[in-house]
N, C-alpha and C positions, 0 to 999 in steps of 0.2 A: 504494500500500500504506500502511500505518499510520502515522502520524507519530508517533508516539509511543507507548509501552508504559504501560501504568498501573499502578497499584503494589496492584491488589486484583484480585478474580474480575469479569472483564466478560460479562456475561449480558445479547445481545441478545433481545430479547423478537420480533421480527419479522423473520429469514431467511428461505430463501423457494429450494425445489426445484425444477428444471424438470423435470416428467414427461416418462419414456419413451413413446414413441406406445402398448408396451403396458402402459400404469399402469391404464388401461381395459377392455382386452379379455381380457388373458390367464386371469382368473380369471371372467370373465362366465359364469356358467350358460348351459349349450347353447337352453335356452328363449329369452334373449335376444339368441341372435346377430344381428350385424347391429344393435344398436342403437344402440354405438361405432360406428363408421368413419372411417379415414382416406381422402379421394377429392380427385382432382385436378381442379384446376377454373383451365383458363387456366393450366395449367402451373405452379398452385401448387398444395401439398397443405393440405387444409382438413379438421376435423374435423366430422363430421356427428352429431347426434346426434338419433334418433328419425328417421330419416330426412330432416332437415333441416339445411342446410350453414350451419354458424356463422362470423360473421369477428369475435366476441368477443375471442380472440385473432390478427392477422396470420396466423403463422407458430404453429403448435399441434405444430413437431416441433420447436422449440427449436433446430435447428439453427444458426441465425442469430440473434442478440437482438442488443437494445439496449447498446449500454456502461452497465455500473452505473455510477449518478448519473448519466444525460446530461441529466435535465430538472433535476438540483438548482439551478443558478443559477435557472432560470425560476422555479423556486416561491418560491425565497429571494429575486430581486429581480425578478420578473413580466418581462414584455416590453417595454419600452421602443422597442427596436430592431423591432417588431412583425414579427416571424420567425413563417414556417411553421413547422408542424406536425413535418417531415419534417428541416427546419434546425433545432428545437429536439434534436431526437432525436441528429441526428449521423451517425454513420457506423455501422454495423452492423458484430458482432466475432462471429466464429466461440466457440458457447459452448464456454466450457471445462471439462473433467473434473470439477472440483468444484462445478459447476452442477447436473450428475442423478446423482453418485454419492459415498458417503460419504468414503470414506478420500480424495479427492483434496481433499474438502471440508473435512475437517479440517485438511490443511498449509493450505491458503487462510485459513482459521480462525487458523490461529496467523501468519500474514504477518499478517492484518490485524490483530492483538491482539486478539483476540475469545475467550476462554475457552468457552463455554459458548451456546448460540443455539437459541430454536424456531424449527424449521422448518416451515414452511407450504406447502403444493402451491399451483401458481401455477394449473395450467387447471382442477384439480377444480371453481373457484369458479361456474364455468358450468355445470354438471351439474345442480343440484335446481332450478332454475329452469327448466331446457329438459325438465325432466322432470316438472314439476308437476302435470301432470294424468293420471301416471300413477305411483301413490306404491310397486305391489310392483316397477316398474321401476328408481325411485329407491332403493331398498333394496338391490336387487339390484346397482346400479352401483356406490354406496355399499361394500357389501361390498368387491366387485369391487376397489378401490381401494385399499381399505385391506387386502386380502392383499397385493395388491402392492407398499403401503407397507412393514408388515411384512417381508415377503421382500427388498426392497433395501434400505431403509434400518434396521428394527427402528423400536420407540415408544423407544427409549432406546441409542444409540449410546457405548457405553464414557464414558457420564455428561457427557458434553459435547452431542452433538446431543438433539432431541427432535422428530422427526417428530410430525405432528399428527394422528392420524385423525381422521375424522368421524364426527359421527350428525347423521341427518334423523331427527325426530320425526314423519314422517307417519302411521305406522303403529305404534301405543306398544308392542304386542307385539314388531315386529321391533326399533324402535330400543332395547329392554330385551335384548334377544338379541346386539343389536350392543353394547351398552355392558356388558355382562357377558363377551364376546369380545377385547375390547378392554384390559380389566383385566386378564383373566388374562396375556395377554402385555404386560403389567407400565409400560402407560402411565402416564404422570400429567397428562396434560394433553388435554383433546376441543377438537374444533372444532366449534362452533357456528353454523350460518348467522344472523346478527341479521336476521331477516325471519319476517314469518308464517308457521304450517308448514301448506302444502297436504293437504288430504286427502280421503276422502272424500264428505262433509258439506260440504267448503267451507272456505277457509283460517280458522285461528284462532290466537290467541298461544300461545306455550310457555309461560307465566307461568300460565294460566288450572288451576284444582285437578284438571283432566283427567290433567293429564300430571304431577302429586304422586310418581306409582311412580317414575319416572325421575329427579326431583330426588332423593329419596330416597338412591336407590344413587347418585349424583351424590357425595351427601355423606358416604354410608359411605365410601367408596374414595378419599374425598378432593381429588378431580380438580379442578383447574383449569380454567374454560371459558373456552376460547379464541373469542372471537367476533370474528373476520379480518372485515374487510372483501367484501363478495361481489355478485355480482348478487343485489342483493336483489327482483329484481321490479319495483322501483318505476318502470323505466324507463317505465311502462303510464301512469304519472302524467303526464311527461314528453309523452309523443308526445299523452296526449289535448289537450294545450295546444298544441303542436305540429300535428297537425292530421295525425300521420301511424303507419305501424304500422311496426314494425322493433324487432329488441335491443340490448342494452345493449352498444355497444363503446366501451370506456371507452379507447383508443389511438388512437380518430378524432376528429378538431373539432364543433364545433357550433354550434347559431344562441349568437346574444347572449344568449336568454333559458336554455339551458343554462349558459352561462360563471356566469350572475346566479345563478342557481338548486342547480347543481349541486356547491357546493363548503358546501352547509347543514348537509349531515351528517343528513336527515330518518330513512333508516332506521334510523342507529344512536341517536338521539333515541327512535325512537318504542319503539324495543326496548330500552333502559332504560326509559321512560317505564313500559311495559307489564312488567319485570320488579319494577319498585316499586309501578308506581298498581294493579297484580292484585295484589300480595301475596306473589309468591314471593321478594321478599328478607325478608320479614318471617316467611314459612311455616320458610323454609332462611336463619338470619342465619348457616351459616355457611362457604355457598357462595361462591368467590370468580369473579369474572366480569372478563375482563379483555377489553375490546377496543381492537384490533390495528389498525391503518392504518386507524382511522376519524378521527385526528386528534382534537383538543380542543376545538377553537373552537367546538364546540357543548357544551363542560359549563356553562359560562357563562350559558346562553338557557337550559337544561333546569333548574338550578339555582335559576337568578332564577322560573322557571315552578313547581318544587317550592314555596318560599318563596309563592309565593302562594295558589298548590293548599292549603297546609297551612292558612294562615291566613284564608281564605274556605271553604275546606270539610276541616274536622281531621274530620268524623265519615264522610269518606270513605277514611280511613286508620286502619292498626291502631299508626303508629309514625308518626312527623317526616318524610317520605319523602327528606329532604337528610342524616338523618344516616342514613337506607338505604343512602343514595347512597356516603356517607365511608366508612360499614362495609364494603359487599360490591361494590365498583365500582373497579377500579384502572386505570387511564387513559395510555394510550402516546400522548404528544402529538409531532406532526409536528417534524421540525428549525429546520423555517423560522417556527415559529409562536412562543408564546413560555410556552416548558418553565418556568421562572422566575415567572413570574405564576401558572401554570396550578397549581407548589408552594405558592406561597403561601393558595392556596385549599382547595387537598386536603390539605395535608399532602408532606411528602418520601416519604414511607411509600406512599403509593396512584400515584406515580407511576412507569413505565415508559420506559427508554429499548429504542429499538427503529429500526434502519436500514435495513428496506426490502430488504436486500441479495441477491442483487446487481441489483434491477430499475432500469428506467431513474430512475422519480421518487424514487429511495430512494438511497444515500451510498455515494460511492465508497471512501470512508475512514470506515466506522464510528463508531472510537472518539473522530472529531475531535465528534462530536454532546456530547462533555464543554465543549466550548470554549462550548456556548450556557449551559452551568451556571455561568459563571465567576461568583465573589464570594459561592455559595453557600455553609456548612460544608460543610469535607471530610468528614463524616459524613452528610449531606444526598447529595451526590455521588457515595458509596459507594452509597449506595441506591439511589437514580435508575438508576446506571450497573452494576447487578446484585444491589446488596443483598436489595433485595423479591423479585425474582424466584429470586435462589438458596431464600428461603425461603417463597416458594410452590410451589415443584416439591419442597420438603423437603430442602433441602442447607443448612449451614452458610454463611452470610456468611463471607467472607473478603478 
């Protein structure tokens, strides 16, 4: 639990729910039953989706998880001791109450010193990818989801939690449908998948003037885009180099050239890249976009890349695309990485703290992610460790 109390509002930017086996089915329109399923397989139960059985995640009934923070040393000091996979992990813990339900999650909330926290669904993140090639399907789960968000958790939990719905932009009529349903019951924060959006016609960015309507009420209603981390698809990149076909399970090992490859941060790169170099942070300067467990270590490489984009071709931008970047880009950097440089770059103001909790690679102790800010001003610290984020969701610093 928490070693320590802090003497302001702490506002984690990246908690993190474990759905109920029915967060998927129970509000599924009768047209698509059967396209959730839970089916056992070898005496374990597996989630299926579209009629095919996914091992994205292990265990998809959460009954069992990982001890929160069991891979933190390994990311903080790598593997030395060159430990499997299954000996990084540990021991597996019977989840507890405040994992898929609200009010136990709150006293958890206050053991760990944590005032305020979005939360984010942990299996939805496999849903628009194993559904991509059928977009009124993805809509329809999407809903599906977020009634069920709604109904157990609400978009606003007596001002401390903030469940995150989604929207898929596949279909712009329905995702106008879903983000005008969404508002009324009184969210302030969407989820965003940072990846192309599948459609009809063939995948294309959200940034391109098609999808204008939806930035639009984006920015009437104020909303914060939350862009988590997710199967972005790209696993297709991967396996062509690889030589082979399968998805993305991000809790199993890999060759050498994944371990090289996979920690680059490409799709959350290219989805900034494509929300500055299209123009929708310059159409909308004044949508805020924050993504969540993509780490930093790619602002750096996207940055230095902006800086020269600008100065080899300015007549391909209507603005500086780095101070796009400072304006409408707010950045939750990893614990182990280094929050500290990543400030001095952005700003204290554009930066997010954010713990992962309770997943394995994310902190067993939250609020101790202050101890990587050390030497900073305690006005710097304030922010980082809730300030910006109480006043993006519209609450007072405190």
């Amino acid at each position: 639990m928490a070693t320590k109390k802090l003497g302001f509002t702490v506002f984690d930017a990246d908690n993190h729910m474990y759905e109920t086996p029915d967060a998927f089915t129970k509000y599924l329109p009768a047209d698509y039953a059967g396209l959730i399923k839970y089916v056992q397989v070898d005496g374990r139960t597996k989630i299926a989706v579209n009629n095919k059985i996914s091992d994205y995640i292990p265990n998809p009934t959460f009954e069992r998880v990982a001890a929160p923070g069991a891979q933190a040393d390994y990311f903080k000091n790598g593997n030395p001791e060159g430990k499997s996979r299954r000996e990084i992990m540990g021991k597996g813990i019977d989840a507890l109450p405040g994992f898929s339900s609200p009010e136990p999650r709150l006293q958890l909330m206050d053991e760990l010193g944590i005032d305020r926290a979005l939360m984010w669904p942990t299996l939805a993140s496999l849903l628009e990818e194993r559904l991509r090639d059928n977009p009124p399907a993805t809509h329809a789960a999407i809903h599906a989801l977020n009634q069920w968000m709604h109904e157990h958790w609400t978009f606003n939990f007596d001002d401390r939690m903030f469940p995150t719905p989604v929207v898929a932009l596949n279909i712009l009529d329905e995702a106008l449908k879903e983000l005008d349903w969404i508002v009324e019951r009184g969210a302030r924060i969407i989820l965003i998948r940072p990846a192309p959006v599948p459609g009809f016609m063939g995948p294309r960015s959200m940034a391109l003037p098609e999808f204008d309507p939806f930035w639009e009420r984006v920015a009437e209603a104020n909303l914060l885009v939350g862009m988590h981390a997710s199967d972005s698809g790209y696993q297709r990149y991967t396996n062509e180099w690889e030589g082979i076909s399968d998805e993305m399970t991000p809790f199993k090992g890999g060759s050498g050239f994944q371990a090289i490859t996979g920690h680059q941060g490409r799709p959350i790169i290219d989805t900034v890249a494509s929300l500055i170099g299209h123009g929708l942070c310059t159409r909308f300067p004044t949508i805020r976009f924050a993504p969540v467990e993509n780490g930093s270590n790619w602002v750096r490489p996207i940055l230095a890349d902006m800086e020269h984009a600008w100065a080899q071709s300015p007549h391909s931008f209507d603005e500086n695309p780095v101070e796009a970047f400072k304006r409408n880009i707010y950045v939750h950097p990893f614990h182990e990485e280094d929050p500290r440089g990543l400030i001095k770059i952005l700003g204290a103001d554009r930066v997010l703290f954010g713990s992962d909790y309770p997943h394995p690679e994310g902190m067993a102790d939250p609020v101790s992610f202050v101890d990587e800010l050390e030497g900073l001003p305690e006005e710097d610290i304030k922010l980082v460790m809730g300030g910006n984020l109480n006043r993006l969701m519209g609450f007072e610093a405190a």
